[in-house]
N, C-alpha and C positions, 0 to 999 in steps of 0.2 A: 090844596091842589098844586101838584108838580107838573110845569109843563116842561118839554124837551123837544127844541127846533132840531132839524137834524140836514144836510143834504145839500150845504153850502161847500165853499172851495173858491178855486181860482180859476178865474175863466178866459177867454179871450173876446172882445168886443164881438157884438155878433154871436157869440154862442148861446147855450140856453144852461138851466137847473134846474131840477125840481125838487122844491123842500116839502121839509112832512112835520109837523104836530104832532107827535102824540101827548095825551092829558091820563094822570093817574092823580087819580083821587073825586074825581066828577066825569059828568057824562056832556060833550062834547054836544052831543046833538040837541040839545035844550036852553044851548046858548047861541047867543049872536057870536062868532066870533069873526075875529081881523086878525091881519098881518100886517105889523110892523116893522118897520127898520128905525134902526138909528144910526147917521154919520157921523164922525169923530164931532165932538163939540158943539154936536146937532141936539135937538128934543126926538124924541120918539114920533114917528109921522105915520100915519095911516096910511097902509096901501091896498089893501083891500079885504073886503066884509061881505060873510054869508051869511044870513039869515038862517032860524030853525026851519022855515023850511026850503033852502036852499035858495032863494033867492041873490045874487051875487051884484057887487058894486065895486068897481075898481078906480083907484086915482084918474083924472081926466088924463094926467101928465103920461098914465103906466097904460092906459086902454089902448089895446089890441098885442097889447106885448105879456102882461100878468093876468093869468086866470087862476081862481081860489077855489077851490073844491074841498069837499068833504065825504071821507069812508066814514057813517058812522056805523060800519059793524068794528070799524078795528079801531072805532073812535081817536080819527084823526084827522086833521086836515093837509093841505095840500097848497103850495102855492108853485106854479107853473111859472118862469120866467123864461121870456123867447126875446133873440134880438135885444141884448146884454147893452148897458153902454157899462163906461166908464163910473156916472154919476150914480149906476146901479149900487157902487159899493158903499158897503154897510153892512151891520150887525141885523139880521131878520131874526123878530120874536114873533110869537101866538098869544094870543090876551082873547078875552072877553072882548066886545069894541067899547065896553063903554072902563074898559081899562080895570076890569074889577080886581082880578086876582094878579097876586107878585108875580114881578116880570121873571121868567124863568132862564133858564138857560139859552141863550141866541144860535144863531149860527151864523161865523163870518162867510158873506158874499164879495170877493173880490174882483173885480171886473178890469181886466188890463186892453191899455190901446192898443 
């Protein structure tokens, strides 16, 4: 399975992004999947998890700011971030939640004050 985060950049506190998942080699919608970040020197953190059928869970710390969505006609997901901070910055990946397949390719979120 190849994943490919896409839809990061450089933002200003306060703004928003929406990243996207796409998965080639499996089908998206018959897994649990999450969105991860990693901070420089950080672990990989969990920020939020759809369920197969769509039921969603986001970080305490990220609720009402991150929402996770999934197209599975274009088998992909989605993560929505509104009202940016700083601390936002990091590398955002797509996995499985329970971390199954290689971390794929990220995309940096940079967040300036």
């Amino acid at each position: 399975v190849q994943l490919q985060a896409s839809g990061g950049g450089l933002v200003q506190a306060g703004g928003s992004l929406r990243l996207s998942c796409a998965a080639s080699g499996s089908t998206l919608s018959t897994y649990h999947m999450g969105w991860f970040r990693q901070a420089p020197g950080k672990q990989h953190e969990l920020v939020a998890g759809i369920s197969v059928t769509g039921v969603t869970n986001v970080a305490n710390s990220l609720r009402g700011r991150f929402t996770i969505s999934r197209d599975n006609a274009k088998n992909t997901i989605h993560l929505q971030m509104n009202s940016l901070k700083p601390e936002d910055t990091a590398v955002y990946y797509c996995n499985t939640k329970s971390r199954a397949w290689k971390w794929g390719q990220g995309t940096l979120v940079t967040v300036s004050s």
